[in-house]
Backbone atoms as SQL, in Angstrom:
CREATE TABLE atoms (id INTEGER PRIMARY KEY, chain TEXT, resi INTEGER, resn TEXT, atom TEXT, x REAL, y REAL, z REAL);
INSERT INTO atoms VALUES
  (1, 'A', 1, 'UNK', 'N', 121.563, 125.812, 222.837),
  (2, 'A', 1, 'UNK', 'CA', 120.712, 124.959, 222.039),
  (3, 'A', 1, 'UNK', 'C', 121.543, 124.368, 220.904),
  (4, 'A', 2, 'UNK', 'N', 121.422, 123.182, 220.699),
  (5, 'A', 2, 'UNK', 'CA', 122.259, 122.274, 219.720),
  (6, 'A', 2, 'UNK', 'C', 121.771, 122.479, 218.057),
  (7, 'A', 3, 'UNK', 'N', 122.188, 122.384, 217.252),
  (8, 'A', 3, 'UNK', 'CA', 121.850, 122.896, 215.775),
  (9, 'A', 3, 'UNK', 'C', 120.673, 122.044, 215.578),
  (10, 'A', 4, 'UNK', 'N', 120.481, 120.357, 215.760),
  (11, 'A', 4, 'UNK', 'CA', 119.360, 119.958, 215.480),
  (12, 'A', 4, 'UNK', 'C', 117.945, 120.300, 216.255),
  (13, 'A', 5, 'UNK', 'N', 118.092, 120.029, 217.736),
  (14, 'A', 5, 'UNK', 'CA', 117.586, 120.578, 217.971),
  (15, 'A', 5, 'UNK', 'C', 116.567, 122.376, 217.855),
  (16, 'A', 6, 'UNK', 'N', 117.519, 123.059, 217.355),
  (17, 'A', 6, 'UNK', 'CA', 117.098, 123.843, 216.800),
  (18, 'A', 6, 'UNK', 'C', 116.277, 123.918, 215.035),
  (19, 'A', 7, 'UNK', 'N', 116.512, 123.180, 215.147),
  (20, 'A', 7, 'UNK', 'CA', 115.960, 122.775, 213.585),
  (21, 'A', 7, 'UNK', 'C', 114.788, 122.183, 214.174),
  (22, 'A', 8, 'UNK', 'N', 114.735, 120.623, 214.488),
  (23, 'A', 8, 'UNK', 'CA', 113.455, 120.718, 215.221),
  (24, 'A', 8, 'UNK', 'C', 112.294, 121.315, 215.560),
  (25, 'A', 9, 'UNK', 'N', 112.440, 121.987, 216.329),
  (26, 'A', 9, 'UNK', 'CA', 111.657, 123.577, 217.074),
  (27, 'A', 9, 'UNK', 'C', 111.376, 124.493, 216.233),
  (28, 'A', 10, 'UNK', 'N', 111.586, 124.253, 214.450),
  (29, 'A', 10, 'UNK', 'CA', 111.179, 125.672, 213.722),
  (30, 'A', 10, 'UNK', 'C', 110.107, 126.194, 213.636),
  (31, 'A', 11, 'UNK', 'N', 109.162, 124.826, 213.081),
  (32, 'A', 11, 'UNK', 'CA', 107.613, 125.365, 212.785),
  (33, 'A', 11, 'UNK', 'C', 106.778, 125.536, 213.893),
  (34, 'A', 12, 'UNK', 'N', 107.284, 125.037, 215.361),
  (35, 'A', 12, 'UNK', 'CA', 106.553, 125.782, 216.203),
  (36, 'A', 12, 'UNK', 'C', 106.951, 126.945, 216.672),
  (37, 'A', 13, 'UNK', 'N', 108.460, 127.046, 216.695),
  (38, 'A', 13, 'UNK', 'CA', 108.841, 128.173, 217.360),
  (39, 'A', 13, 'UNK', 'C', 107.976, 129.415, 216.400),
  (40, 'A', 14, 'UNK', 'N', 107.822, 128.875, 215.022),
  (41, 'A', 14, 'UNK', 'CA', 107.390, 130.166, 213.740),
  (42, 'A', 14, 'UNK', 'C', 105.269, 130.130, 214.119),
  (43, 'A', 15, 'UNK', 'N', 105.146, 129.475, 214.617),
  (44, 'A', 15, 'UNK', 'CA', 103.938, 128.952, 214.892),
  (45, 'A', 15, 'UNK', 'C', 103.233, 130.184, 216.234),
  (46, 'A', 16, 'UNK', 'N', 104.452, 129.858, 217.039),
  (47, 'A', 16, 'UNK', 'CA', 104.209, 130.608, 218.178),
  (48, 'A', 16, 'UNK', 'C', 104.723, 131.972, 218.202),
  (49, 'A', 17, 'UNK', 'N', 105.138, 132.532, 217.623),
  (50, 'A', 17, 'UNK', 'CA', 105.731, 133.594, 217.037),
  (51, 'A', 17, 'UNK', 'C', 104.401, 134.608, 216.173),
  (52, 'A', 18, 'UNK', 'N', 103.815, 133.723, 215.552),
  (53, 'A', 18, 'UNK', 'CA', 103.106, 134.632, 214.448),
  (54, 'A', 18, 'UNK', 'C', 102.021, 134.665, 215.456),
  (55, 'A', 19, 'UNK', 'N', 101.279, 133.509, 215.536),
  (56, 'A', 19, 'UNK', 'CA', 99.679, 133.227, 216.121),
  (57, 'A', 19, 'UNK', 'C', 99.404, 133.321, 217.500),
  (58, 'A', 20, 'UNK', 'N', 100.506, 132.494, 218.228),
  (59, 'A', 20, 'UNK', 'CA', 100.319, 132.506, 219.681),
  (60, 'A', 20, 'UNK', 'C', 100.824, 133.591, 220.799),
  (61, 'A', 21, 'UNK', 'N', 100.981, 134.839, 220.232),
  (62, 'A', 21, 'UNK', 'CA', 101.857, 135.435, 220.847),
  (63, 'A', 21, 'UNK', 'C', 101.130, 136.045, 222.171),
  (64, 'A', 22, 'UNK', 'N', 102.371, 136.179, 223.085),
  (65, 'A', 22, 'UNK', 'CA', 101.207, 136.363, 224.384),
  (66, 'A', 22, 'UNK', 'C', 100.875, 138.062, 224.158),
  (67, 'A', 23, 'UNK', 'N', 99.768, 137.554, 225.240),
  (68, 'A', 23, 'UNK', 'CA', 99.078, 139.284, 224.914),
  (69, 'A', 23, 'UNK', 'C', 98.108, 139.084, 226.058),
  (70, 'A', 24, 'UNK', 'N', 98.854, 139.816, 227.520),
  (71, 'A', 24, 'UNK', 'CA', 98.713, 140.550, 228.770),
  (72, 'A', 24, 'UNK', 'C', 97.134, 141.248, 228.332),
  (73, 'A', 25, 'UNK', 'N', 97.443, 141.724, 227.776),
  (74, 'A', 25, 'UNK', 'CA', 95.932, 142.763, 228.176),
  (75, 'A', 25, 'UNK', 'C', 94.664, 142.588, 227.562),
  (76, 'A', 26, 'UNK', 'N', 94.501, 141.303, 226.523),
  (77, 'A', 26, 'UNK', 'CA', 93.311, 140.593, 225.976),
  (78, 'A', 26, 'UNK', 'C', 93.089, 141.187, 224.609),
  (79, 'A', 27, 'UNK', 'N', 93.935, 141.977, 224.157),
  (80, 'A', 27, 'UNK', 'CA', 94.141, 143.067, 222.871),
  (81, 'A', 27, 'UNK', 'C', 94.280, 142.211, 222.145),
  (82, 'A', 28, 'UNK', 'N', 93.695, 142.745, 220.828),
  (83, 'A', 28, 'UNK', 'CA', 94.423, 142.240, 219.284),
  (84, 'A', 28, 'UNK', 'C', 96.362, 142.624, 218.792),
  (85, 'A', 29, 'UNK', 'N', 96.849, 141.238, 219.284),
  (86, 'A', 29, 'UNK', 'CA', 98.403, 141.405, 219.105),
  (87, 'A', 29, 'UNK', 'C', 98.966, 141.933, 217.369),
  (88, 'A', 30, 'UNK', 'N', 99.170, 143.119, 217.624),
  (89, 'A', 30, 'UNK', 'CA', 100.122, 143.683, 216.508),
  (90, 'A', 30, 'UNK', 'C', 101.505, 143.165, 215.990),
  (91, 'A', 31, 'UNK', 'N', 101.926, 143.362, 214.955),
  (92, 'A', 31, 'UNK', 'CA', 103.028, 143.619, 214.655),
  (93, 'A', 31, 'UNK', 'C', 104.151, 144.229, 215.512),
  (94, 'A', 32, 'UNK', 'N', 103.876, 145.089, 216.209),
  (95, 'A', 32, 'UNK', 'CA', 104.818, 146.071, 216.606),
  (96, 'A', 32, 'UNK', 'C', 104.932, 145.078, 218.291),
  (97, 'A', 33, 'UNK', 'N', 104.084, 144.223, 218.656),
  (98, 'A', 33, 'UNK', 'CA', 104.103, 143.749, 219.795),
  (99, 'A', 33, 'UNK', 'C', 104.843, 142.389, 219.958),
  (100, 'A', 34, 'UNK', 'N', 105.243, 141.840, 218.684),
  (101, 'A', 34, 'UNK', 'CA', 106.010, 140.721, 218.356),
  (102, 'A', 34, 'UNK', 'C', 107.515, 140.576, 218.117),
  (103, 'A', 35, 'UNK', 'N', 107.821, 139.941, 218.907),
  (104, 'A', 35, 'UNK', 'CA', 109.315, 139.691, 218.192),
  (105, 'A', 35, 'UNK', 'C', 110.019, 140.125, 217.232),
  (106, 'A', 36, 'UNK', 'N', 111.140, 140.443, 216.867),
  (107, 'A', 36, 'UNK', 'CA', 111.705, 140.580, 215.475),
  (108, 'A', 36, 'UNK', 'C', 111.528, 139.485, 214.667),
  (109, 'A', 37, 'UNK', 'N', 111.012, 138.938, 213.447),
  (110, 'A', 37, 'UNK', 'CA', 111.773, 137.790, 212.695),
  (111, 'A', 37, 'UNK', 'C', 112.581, 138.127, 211.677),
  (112, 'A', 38, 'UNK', 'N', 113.281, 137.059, 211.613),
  (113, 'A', 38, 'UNK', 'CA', 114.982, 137.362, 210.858),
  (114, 'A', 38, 'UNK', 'C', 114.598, 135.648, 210.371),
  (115, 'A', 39, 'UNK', 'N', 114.409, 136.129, 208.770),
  (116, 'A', 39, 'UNK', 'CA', 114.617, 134.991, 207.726),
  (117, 'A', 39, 'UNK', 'C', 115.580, 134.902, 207.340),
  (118, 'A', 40, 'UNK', 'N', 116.323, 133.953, 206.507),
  (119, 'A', 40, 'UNK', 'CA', 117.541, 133.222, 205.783),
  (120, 'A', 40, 'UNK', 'C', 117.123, 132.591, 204.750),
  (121, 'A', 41, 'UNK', 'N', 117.065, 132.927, 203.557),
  (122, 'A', 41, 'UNK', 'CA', 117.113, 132.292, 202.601),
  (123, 'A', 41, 'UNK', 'C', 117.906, 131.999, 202.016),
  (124, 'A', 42, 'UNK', 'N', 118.242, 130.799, 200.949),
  (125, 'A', 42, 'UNK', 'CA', 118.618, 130.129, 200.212),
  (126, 'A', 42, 'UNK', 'C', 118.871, 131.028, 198.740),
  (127, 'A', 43, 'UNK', 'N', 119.139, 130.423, 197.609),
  (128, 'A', 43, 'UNK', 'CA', 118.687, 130.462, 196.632),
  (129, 'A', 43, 'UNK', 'C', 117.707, 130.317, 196.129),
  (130, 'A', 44, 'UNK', 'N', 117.054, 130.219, 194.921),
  (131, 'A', 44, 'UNK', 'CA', 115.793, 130.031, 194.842),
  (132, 'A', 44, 'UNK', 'C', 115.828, 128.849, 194.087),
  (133, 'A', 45, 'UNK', 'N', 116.538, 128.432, 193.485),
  (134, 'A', 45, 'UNK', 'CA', 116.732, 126.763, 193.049),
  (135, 'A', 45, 'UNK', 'C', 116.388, 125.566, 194.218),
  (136, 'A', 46, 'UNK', 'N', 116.833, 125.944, 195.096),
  (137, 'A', 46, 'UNK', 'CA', 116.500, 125.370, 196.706),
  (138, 'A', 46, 'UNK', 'C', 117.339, 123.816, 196.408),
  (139, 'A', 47, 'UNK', 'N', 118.320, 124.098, 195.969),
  (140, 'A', 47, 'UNK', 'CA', 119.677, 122.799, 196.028),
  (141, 'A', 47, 'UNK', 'C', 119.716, 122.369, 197.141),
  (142, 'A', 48, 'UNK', 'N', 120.399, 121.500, 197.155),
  (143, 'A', 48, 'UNK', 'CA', 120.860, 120.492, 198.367),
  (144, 'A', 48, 'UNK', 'C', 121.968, 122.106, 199.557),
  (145, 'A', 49, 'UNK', 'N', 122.787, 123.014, 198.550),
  (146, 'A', 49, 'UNK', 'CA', 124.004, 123.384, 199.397),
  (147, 'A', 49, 'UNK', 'C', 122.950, 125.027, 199.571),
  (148, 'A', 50, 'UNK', 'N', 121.922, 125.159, 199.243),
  (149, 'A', 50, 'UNK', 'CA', 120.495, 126.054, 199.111),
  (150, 'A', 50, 'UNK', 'C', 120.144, 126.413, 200.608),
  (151, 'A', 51, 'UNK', 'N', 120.041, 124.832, 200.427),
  (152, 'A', 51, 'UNK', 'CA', 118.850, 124.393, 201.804),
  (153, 'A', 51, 'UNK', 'C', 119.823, 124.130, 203.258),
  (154, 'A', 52, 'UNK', 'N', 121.120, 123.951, 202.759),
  (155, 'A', 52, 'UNK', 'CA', 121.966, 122.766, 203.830),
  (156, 'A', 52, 'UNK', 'C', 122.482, 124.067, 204.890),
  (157, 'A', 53, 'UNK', 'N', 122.816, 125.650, 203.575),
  (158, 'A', 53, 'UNK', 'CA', 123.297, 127.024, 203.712),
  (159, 'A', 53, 'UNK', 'C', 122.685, 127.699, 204.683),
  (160, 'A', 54, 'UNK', 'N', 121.154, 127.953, 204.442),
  (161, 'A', 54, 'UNK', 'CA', 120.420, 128.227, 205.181),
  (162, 'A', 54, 'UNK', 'C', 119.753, 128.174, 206.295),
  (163, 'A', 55, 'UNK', 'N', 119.878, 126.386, 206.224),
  (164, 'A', 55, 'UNK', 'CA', 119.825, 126.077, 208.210),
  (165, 'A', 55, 'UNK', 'C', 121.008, 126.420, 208.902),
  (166, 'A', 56, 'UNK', 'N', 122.380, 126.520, 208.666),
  (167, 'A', 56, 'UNK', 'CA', 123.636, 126.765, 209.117),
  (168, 'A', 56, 'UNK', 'C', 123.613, 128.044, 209.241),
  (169, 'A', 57, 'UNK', 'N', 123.364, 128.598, 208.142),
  (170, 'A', 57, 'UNK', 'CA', 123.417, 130.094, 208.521),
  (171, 'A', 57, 'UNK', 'C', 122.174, 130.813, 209.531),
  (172, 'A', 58, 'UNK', 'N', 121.406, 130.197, 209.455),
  (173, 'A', 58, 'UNK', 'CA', 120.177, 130.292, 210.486),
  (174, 'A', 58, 'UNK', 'C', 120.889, 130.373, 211.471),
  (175, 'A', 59, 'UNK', 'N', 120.969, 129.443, 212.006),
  (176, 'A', 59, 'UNK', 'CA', 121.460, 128.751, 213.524),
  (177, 'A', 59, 'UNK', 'C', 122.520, 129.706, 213.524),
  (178, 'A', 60, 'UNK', 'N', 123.485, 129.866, 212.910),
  (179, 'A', 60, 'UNK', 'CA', 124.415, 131.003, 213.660),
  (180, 'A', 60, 'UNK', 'C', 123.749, 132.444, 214.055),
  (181, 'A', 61, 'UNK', 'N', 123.248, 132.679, 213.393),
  (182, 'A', 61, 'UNK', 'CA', 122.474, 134.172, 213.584),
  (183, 'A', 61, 'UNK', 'C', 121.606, 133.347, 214.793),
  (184, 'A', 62, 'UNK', 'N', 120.964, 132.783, 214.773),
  (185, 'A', 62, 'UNK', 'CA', 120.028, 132.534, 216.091),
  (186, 'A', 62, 'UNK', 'C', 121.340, 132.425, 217.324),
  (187, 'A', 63, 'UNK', 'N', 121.781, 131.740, 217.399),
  (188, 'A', 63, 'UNK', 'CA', 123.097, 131.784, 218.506),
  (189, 'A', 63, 'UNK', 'C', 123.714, 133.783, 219.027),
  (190, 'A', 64, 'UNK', 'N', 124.122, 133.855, 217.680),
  (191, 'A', 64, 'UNK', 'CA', 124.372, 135.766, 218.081),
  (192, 'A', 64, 'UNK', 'C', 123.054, 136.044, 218.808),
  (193, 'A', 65, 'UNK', 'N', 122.208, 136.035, 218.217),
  (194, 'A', 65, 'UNK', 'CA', 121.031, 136.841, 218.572),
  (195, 'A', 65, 'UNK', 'C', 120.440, 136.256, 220.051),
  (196, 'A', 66, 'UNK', 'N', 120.541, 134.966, 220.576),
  (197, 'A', 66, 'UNK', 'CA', 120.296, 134.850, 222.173),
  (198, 'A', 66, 'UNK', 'C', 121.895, 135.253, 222.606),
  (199, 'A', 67, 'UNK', 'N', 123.508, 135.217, 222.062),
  (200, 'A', 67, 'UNK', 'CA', 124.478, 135.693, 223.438),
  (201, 'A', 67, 'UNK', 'C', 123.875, 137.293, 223.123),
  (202, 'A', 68, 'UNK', 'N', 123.494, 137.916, 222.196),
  (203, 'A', 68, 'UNK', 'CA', 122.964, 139.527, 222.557),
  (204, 'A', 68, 'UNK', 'C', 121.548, 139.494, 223.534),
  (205, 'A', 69, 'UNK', 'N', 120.948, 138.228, 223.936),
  (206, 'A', 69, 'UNK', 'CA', 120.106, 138.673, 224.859),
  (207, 'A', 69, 'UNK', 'C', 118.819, 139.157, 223.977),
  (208, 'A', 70, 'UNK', 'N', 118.648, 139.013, 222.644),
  (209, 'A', 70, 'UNK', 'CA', 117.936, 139.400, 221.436),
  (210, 'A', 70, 'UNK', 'C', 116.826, 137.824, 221.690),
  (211, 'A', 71, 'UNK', 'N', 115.368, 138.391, 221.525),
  (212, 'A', 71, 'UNK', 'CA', 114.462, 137.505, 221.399),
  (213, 'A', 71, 'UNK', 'C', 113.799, 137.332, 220.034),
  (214, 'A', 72, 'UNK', 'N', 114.483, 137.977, 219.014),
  (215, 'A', 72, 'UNK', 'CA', 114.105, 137.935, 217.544),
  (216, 'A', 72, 'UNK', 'C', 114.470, 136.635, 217.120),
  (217, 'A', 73, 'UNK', 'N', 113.333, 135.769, 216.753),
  (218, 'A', 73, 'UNK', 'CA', 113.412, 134.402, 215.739),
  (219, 'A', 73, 'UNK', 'C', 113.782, 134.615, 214.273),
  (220, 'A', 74, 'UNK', 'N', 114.858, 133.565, 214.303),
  (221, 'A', 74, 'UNK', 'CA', 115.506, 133.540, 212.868),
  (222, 'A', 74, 'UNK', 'C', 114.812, 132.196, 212.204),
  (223, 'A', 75, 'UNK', 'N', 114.418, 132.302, 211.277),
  (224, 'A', 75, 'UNK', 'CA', 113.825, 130.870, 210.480),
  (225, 'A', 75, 'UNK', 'C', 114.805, 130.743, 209.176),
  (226, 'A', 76, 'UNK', 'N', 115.186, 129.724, 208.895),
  (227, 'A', 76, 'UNK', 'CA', 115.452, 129.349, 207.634),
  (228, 'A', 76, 'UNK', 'C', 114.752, 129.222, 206.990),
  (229, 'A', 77, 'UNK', 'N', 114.281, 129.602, 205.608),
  (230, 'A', 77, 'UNK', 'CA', 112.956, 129.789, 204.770),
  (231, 'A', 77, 'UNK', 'C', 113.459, 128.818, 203.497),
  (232, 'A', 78, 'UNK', 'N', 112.919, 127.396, 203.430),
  (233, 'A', 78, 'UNK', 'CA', 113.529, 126.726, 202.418),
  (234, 'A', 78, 'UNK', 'C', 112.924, 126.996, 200.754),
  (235, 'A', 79, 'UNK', 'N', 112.645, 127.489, 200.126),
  (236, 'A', 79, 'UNK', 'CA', 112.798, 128.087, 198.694),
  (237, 'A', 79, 'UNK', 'C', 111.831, 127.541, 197.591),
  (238, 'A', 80, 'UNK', 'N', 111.039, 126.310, 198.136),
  (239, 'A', 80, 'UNK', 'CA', 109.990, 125.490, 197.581),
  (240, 'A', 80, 'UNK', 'C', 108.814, 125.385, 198.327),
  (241, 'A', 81, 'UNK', 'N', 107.818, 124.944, 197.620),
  (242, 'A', 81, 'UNK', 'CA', 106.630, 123.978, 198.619),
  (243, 'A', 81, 'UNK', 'C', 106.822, 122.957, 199.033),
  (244, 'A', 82, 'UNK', 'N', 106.513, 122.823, 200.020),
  (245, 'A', 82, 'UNK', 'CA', 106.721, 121.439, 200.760),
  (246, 'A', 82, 'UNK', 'C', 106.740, 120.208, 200.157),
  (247, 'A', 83, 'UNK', 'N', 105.678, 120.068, 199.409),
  (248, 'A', 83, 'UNK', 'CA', 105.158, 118.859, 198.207),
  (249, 'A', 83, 'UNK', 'C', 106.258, 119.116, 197.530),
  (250, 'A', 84, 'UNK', 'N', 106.891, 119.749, 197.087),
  (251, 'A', 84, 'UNK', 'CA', 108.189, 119.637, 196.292),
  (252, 'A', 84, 'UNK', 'C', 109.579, 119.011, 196.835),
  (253, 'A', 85, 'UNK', 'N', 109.412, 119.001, 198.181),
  (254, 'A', 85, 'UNK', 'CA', 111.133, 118.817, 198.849),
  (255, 'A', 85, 'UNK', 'C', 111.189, 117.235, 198.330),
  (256, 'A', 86, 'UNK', 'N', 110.168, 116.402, 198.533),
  (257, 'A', 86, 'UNK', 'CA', 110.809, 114.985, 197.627),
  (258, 'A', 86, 'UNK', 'C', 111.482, 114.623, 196.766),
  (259, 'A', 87, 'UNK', 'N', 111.346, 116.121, 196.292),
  (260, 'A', 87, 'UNK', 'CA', 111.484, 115.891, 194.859),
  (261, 'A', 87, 'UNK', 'C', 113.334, 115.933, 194.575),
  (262, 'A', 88, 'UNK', 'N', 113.496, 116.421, 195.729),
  (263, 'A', 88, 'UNK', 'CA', 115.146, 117.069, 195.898),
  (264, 'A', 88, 'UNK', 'C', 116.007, 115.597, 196.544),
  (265, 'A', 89, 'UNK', 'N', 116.239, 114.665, 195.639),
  (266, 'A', 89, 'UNK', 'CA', 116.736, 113.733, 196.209),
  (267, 'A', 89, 'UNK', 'C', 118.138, 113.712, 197.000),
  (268, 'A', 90, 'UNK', 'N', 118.544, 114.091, 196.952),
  (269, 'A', 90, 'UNK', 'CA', 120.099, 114.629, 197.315),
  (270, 'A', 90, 'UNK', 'C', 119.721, 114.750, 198.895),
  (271, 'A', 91, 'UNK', 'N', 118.394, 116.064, 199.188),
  (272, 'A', 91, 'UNK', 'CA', 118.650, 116.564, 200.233),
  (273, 'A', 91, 'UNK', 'C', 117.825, 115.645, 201.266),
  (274, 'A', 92, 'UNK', 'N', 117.106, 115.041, 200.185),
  (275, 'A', 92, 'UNK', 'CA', 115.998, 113.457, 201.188),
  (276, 'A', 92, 'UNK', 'C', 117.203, 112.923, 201.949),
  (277, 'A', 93, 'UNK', 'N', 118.178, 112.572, 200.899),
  (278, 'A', 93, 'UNK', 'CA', 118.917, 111.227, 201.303),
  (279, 'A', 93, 'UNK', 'C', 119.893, 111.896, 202.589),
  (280, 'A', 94, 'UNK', 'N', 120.501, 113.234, 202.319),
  (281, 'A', 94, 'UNK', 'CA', 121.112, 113.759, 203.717),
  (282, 'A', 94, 'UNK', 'C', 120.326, 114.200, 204.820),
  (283, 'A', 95, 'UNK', 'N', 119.269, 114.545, 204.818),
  (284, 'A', 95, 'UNK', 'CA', 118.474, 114.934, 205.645),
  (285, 'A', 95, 'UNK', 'C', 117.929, 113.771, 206.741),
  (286, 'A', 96, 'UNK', 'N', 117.621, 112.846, 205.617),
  (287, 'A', 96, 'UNK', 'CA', 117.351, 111.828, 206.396),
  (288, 'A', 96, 'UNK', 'C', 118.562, 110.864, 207.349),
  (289, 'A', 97, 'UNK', 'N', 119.996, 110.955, 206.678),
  (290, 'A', 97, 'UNK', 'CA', 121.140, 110.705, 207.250),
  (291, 'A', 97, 'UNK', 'C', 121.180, 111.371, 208.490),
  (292, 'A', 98, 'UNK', 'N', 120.766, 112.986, 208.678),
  (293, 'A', 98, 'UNK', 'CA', 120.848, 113.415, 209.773),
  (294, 'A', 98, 'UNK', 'C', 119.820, 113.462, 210.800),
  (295, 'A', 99, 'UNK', 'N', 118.667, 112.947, 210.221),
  (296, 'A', 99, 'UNK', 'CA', 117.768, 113.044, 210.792),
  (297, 'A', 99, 'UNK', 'C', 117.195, 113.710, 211.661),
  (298, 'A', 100, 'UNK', 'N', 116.658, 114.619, 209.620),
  (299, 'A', 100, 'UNK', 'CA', 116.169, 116.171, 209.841),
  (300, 'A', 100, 'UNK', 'C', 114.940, 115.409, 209.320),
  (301, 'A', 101, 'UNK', 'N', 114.011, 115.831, 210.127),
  (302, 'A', 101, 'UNK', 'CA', 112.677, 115.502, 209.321),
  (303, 'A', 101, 'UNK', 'C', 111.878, 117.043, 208.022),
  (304, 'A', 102, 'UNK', 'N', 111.886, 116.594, 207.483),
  (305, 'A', 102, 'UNK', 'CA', 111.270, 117.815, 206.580),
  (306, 'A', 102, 'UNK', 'C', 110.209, 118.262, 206.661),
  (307, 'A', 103, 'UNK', 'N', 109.444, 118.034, 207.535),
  (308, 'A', 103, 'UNK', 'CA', 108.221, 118.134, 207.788),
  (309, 'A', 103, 'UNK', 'C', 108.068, 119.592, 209.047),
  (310, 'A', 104, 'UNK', 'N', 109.878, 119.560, 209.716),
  (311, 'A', 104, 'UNK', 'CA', 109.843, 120.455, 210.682),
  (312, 'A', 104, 'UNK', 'C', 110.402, 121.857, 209.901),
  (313, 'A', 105, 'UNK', 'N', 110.785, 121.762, 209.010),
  (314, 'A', 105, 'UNK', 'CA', 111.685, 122.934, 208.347),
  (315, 'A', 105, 'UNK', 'C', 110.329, 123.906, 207.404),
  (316, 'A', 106, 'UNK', 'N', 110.611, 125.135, 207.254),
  (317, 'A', 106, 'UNK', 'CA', 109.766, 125.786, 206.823),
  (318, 'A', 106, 'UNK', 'C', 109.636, 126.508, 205.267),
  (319, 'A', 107, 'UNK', 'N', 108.992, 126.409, 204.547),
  (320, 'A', 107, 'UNK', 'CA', 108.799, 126.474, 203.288),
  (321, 'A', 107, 'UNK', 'C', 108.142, 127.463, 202.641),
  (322, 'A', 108, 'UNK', 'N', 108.602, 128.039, 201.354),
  (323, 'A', 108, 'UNK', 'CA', 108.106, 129.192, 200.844),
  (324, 'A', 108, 'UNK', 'C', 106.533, 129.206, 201.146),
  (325, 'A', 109, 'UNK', 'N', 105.890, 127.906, 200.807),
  (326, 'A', 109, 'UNK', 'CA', 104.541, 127.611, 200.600),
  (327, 'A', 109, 'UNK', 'C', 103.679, 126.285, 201.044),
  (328, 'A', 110, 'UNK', 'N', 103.716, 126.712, 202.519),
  (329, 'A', 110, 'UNK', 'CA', 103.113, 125.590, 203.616),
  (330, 'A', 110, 'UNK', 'C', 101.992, 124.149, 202.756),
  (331, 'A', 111, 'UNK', 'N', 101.805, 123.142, 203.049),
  (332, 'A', 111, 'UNK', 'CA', 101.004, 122.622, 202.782),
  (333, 'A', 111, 'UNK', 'C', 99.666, 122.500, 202.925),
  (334, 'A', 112, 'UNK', 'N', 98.481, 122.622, 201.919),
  (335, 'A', 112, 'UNK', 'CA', 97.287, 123.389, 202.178),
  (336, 'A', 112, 'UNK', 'C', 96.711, 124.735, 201.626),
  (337, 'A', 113, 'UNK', 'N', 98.195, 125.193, 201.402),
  (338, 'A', 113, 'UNK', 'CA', 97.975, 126.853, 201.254),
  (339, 'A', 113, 'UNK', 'C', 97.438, 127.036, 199.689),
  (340, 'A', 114, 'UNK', 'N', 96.865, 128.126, 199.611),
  (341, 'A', 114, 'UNK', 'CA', 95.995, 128.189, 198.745),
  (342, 'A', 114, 'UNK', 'C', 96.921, 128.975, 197.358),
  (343, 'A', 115, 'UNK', 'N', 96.778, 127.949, 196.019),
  (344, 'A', 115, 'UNK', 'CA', 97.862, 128.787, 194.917),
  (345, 'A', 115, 'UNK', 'C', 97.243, 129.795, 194.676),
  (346, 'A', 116, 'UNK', 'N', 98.334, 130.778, 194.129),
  (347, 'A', 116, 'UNK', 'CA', 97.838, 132.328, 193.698),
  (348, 'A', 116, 'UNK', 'C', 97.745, 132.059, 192.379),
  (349, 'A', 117, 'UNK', 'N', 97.045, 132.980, 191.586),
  (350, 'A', 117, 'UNK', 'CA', 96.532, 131.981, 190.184),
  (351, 'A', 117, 'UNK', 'C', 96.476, 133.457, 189.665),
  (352, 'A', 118, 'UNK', 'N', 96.872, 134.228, 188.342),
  (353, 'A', 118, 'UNK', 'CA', 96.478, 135.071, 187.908),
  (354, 'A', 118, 'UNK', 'C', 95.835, 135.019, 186.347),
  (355, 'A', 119, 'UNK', 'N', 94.752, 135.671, 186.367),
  (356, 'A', 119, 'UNK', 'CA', 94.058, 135.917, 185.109),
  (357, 'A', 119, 'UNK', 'C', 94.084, 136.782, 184.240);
C-alpha cells in the first residue's frame, strides 16, 4: 500500500475498526475481539513537522505491522480539532500540494463532537 493511499483510507479504516467490526456470532463486539490499535501522535502544538511526523511515522509502523502479518491499525492522531486544521496554514498549503485532503486524517476531536465543559 502506497503512503497516500494509506492516508486516504484512515477514517474509514478507524471507522471500521471501532463500529463495524465483524462479529460471526450476532454478539455485542468487545474490546478484546478487535484489532490492536496503535496511535502516533504528534506534538501537541500540532505544527506543520507535528502533523507531517506522524503520518510518516504512521505508515512505517503500519508497513512493519502487515510484513509481521499483524492486523493491528495504526492511525496517526493529528493533535487538534478538525475546525482548527485551517487554521495551520503551512500545513493547508502542503497538504494540499500533496493532495492530502484533511478531511481524511484523524483528529483529537472529530467534528460534531460534543465539548467537555467543566464547572
Amino acid at each position: 500500500m502506497a503512503f497516500f493511499e494509506y492516508v486516504r483510507g484512515l477514517r474509514q479504516a478507524l471507522r471500521l475498526h471501532a463500529w463495524e467490526a465483524p462479529n460471526n456470532a450476532g454478539q455485542s463486539t468487545t474490546a478484546a475481539a478487535l484489532p490492536a490499535l496503535h496511535v502516533v501522535v504528534g506534538n501537541d502544538a500540532a505544527d506543520l513537522d507535528s502533523m507531517a511526523g506522524a503520518l510518516v511515522r504512521a505508515f512505517c509502523v503500519h508497513r512493519r505491522y502487515v510484513k509481521e502479518g499483524s492486523d493491528t491499525l495504526v492511525v496517526p492522531l493529528i493533535y487538534i480539532a478538525e475546525r482548527d486544521f485551517r487554521l495551520r496554514t503551512e500545513a493547508v498549503f502542503l497538504f494540499d500540494k500533496l493532495g492530502i485532503d484533511y478531511r481524511s486524517l484523524v483528529y483529537r476531536r472529530p467534528p460534531g463532537a460534543p465539548t467537555t465543559t467543566t464547572t
